[in-house]
C-alpha positions as CSV (number, residue, x, y, z in Angstrom):
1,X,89.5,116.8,121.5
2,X,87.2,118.3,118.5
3,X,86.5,116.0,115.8
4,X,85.4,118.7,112.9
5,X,84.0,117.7,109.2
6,X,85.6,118.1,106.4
7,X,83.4,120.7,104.3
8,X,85.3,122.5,101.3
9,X,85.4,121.2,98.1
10,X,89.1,121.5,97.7
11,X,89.6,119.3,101.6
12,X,87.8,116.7,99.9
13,X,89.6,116.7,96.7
14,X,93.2,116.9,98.6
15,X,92.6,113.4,100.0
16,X,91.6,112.3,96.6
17,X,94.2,113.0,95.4
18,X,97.4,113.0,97.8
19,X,95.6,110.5,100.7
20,X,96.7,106.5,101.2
21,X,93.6,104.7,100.5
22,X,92.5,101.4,101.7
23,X,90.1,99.6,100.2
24,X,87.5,96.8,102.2
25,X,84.4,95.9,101.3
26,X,82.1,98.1,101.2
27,X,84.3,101.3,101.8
28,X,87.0,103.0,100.8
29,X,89.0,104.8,103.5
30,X,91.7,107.8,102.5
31,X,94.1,109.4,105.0
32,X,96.0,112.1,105.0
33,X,98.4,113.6,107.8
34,X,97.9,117.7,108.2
35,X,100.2,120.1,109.8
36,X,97.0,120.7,111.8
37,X,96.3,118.9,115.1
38,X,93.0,118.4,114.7
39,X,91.0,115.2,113.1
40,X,88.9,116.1,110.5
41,X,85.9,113.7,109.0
42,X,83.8,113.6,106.0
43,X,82.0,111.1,104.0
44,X,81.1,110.5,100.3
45,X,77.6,108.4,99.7
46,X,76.2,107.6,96.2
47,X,72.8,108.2,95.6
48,X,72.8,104.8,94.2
49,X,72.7,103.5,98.0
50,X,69.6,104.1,99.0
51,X,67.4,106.3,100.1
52,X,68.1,109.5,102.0
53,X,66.9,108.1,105.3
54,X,69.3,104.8,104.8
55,X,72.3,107.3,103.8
56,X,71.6,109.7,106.7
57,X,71.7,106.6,109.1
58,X,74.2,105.1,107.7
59,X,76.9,108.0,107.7
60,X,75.4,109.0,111.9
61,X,76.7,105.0,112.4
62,X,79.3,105.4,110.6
63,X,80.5,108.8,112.3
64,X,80.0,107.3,115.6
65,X,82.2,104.0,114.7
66,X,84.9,106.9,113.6
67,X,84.3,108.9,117.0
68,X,85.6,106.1,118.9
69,X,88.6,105.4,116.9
70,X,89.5,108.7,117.0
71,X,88.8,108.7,121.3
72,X,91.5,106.0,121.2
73,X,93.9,108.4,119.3
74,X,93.5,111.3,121.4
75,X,96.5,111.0,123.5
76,X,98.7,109.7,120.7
77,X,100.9,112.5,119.2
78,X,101.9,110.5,116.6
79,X,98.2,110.3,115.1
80,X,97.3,114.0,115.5
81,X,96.6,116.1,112.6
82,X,94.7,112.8,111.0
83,X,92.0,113.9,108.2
84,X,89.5,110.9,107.1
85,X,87.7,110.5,103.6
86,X,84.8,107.1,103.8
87,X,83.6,106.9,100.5
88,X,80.6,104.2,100.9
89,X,80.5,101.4,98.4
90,X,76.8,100.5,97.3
91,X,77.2,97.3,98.6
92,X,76.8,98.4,102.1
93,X,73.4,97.6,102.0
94,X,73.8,93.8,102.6
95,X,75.2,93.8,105.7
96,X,74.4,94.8,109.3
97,X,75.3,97.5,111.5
98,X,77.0,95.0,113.7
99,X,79.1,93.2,111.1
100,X,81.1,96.3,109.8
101,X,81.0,98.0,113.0
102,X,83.4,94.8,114.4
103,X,84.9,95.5,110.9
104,X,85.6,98.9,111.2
105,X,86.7,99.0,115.0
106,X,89.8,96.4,113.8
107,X,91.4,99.2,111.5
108,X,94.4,100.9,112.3
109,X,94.8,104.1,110.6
């Protein structure tokens, strides 16, 4: 299974505008099925959180939270063709890697 990013302008704006978003507390998640079958990823971080070196770790823990979710969804026909927006709230800086990776591993799509 490839798990590709999403990287136009327009595949970010889709899920904006036509994905089911849920919101938690310190991120936003849209989703969107796609005639595609394959999972595509991409995150939004405000400047406002951080600096670069917290926002660059921050999205490489949050990609590896989302690679395992998307392991467990690998033989599931029912999930494929699944394309993932994680806007980051601010307010991601109070709490641990730990807390919102238990958090985040609880979700079901």
């Amino acid at each position: 299974m490839e798990i590709k990013s999403l990287n136009k302008k327009s595949e970010f704006s889709y899920l904006r505008r036509f994905g089911t978003k849920n919101k938690f507390n310190f991120i936003t998640i849209s989703t969107t099925k796609n005639e595609n079958k394959d999972f595509k990823l991409g995150f939004q971080i405000s400047t406002k959180t951080g600096n670069a070196v917290f926002r660059n770790r921050i999205r490489r823990q949050l990609k590896d939270i989302f690679y395992q979710v998307f392991k467990k969804y690998d033989n599931d026909p029912a999930k494929s063709g699944l394309w993932i927006l994680v806007n980051v709230n601010p307010k991601i800086e109070k709490f641990d890697f730990s807390e919102y990776k238990s958090f985040l591993e609880k979700i079901d799509l």
